[in-house]
ZADO-62679 format. One line per field, with one value per residue (C-alpha): residue number from 1; residue in three letters; x negated, y, z. Coordinates in nm, 2 decimals, padded with zeros to 4 digits, always signed. Example, Ala and Ser with C-alpha at 12.3 -4.5 7.8 and 13.67 -1.06 7.14 Angstrom:
BEGIN
lumro	(1; 2)
lovo	(ala; ser)
X	(-01.23; -01.37)
Y	(-00.45; -00.11)
Z	(+00.78; +00.71)
***
This chain:
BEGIN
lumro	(1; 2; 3; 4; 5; 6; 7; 8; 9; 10; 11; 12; 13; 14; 15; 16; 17; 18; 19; 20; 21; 22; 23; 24; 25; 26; 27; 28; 29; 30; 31; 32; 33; 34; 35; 36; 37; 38; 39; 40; 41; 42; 43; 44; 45; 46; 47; 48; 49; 50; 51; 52; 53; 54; 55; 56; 57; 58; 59; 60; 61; 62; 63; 64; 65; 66; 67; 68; 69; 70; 71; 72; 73; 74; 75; 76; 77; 78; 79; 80; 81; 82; 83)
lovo	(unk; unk; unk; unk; unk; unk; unk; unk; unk; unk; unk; unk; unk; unk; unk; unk; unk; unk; unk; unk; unk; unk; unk; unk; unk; unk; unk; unk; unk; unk; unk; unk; unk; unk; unk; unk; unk; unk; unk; unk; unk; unk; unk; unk; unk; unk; unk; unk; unk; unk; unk; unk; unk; unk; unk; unk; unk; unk; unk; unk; unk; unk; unk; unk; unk; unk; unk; unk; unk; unk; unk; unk; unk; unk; unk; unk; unk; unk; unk; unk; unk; unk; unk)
X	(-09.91; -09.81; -09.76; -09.38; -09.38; -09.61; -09.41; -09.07; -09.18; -09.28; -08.97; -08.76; -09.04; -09.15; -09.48; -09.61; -10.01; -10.22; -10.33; -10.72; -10.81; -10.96; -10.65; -10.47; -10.75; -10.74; -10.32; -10.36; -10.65; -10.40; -10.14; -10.32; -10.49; -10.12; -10.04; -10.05; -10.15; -10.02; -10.24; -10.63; -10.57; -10.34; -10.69; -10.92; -10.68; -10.66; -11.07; -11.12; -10.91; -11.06; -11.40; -11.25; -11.18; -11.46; -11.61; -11.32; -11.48; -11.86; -11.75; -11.56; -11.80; -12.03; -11.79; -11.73; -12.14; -12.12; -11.84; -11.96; -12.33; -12.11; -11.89; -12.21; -12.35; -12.08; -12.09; -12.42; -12.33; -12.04; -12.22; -12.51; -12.24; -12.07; -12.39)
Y	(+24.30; +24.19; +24.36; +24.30; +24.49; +24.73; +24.81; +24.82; +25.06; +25.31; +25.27; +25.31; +25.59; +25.34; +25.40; +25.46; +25.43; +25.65; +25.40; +25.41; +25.40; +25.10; +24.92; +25.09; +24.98; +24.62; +24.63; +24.73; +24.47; +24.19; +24.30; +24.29; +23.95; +23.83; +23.91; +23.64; +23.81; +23.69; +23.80; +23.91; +24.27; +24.24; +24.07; +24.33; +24.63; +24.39; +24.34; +24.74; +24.84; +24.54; +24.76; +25.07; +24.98; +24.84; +25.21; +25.39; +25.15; +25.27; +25.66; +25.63; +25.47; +25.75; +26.03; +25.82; +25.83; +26.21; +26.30; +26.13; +26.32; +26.62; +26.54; +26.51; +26.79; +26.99; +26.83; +26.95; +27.32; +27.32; +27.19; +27.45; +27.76; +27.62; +27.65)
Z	(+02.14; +01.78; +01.49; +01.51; +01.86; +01.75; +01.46; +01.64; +01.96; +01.70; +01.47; +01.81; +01.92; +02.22; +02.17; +02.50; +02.49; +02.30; +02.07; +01.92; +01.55; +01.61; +01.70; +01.42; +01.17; +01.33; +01.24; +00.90; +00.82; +00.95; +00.74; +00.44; +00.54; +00.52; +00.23; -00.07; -00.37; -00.69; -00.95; -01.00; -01.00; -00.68; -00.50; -00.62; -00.46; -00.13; -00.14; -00.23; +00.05; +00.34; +00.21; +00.25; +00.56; +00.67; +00.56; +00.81; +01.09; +01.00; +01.01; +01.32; +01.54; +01.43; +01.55; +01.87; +01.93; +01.83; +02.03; +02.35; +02.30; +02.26; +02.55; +02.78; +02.66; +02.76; +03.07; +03.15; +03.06; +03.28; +03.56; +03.51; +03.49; +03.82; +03.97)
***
């Protein structure tokens, strides 16, 4: 799916699939790899948000881990109250 799609399903509220941040983080970072900037300061905003999210990236596959320990570990407590 590209970006144009993506962008007009949501526009037209199309949007079907529960989408991940991952994906959203992967359509923003393409966006801002098209863009030409014109002038130094205009690169250094681009560069401080590609690091920014770079940073979203790190924190979220950290909840992911967190919330899949969590997810087994309740789990396991509902299986032991069943029993």
């Amino acid at each position: 799916m590209d970006l144009n799609t993506l962008t007009r399903n949501f526009l037209l509220g199309e949007q079907k699939e529960d989408l991940s941040v991952q994906f959203h983080l992967n359509a923003i970072s393409e966006a801002l790899k098209s863009l030409k900037p014109k002038t130094q300061k205009e690169k250094m905003k681009i560069f401080a948000l590609h690091e920014h999210i770079k940073q979203i990236r790190k924190k979220n596959r950290i909840l992911e881990q967190k919330m899949k320990v969590l997810q087994e570990q309740m789990q396991l407590l509902e299986e032991g109250e069943q029993q």
